[in-house]
C-alpha positions as CSV (number, residue, x, y, z in Angstrom):
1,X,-9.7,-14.6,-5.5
2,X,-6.6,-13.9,-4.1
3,X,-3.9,-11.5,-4.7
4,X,-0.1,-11.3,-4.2
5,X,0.8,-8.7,-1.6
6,X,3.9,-6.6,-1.6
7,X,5.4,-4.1,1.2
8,X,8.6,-3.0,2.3
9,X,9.7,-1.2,5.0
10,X,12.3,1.5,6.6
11,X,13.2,3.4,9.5
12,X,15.7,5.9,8.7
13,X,18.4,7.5,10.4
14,X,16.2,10.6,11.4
15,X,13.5,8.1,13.1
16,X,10.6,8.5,10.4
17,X,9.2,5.1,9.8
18,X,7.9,4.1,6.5
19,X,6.1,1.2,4.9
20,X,4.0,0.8,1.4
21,X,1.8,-2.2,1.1
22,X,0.7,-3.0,-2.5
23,X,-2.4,-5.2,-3.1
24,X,-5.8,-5.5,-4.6
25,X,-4.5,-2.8,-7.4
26,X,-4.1,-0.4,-4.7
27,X,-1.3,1.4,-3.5
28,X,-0.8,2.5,0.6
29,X,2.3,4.5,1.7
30,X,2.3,5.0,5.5
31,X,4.7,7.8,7.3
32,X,5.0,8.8,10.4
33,X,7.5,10.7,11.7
34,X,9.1,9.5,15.9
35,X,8.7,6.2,15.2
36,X,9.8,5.4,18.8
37,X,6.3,6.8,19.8
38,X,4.0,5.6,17.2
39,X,5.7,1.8,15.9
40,X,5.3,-0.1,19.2
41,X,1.8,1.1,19.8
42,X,1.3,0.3,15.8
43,X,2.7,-3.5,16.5
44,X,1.0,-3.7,19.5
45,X,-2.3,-2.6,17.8
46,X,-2.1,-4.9,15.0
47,X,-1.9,-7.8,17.0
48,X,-5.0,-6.6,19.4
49,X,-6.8,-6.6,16.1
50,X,-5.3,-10.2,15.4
51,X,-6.7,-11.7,18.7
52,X,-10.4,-10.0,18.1
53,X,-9.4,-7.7,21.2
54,X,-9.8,-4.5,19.6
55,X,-11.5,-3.8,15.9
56,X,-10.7,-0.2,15.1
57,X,-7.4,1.9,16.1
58,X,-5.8,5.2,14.9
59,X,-2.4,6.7,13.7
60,X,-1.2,9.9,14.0
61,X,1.6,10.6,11.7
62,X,3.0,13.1,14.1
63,X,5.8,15.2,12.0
64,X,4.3,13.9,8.5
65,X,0.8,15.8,9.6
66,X,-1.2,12.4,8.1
67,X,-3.2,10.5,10.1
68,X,-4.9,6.7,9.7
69,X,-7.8,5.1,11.0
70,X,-7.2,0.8,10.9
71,X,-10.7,-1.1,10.8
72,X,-11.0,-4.5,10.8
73,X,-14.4,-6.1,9.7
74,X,-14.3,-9.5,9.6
75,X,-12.1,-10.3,6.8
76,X,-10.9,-7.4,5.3
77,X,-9.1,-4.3,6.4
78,X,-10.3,-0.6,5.8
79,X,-7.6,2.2,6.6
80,X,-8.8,5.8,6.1
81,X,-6.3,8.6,5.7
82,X,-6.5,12.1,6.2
83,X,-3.7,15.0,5.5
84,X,-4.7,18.0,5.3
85,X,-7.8,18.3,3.0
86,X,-6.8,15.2,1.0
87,X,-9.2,11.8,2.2
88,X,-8.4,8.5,1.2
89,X,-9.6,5.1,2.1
90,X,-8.0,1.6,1.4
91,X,-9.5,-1.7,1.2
92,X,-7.3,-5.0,1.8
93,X,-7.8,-8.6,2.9
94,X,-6.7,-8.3,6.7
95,X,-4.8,-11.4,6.4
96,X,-2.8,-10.1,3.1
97,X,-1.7,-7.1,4.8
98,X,-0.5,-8.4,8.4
99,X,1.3,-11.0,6.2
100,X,2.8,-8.5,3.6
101,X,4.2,-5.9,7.0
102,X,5.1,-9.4,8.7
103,X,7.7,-10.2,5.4
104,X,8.7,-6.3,5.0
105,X,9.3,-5.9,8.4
106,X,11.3,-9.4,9.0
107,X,13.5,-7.9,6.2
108,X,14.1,-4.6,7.6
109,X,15.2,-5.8,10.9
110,X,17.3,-9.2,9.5
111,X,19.3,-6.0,7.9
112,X,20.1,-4.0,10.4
113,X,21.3,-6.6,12.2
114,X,23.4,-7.9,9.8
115,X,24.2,-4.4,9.2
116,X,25.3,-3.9,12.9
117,X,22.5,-0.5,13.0
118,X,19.9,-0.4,15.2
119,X,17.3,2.5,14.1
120,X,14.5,0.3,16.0
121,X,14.2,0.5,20.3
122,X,14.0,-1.9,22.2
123,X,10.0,-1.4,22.9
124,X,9.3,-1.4,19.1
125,X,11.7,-4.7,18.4
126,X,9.4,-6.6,21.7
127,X,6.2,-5.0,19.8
128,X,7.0,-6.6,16.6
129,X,8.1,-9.8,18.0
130,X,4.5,-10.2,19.7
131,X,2.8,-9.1,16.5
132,X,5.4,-11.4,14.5
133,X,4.5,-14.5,16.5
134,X,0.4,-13.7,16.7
135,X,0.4,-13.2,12.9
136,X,2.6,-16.9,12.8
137,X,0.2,-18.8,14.8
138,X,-3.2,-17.4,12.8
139,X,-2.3,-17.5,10.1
């Protein structure tokens, strides 16, 4: 069966990076704060988990005290969350969700650049254009 997948994504001005992907009737916000230290390494991740180089990686959400576990098995996607006392874990189609942060993401940097901002380094803007590229040719 397959489902539409929605995300959008931010950086704001303070450097907190933000992203929500809706699917499968479920709901996953992700926040971290420094995004300079955490969104390359995110990219980069995601596209080692893409290429069947890694199958597992983990998050710390820094200032936002959160932090995710990303495993890939096979098909699907299982992110496991942790702040504080609250656990939560997330199932998605791996495919749905690289493709739903490869549209939000696309947006969110077409607009700064239009917008003449740049809340995104250099390291995180090479990053994505790796993972945007991987994610283009699989899938």
């Amino acid at each position: 069966m397959y489902f539409v997948y929605k995300s959008n994504a931010e950086i704001d001005e303070y450097g907190y990076v933000m992203f929500e992907v809706e699917g499968d009737e479920q709901l996953f916000s992700f926040r971290v704060g420094i995004s300079e230290m955490v969104l390359a390494e995110f990219f980069s991740d995601l596209s080692s988990m893409l290429n069947g180089e890694i199958h597992s990686f983990a998050v710390d959400g820094n200032e936002a005290m959160t932090y995710y576990t990303f495993k890939r098995n096979g098909k699907e996607l299982r992110i496991e969350t942790k702040h504080h006392h609250i656990h939560e874990v997330y199932e998605f189609s791996f495919h749905n969700f690289c493709k739903a942060l490869q549209v939000a993401f696309r947006k969110f940097f077409r607009q700064q650049r239009m917008n003449n901002k740049e809340e995104a380094t250099q390291e995180i803007l090479d990053e994505w254009i790796i993972f945007n590229k991987t994610i283009s040719l699989f899938y």
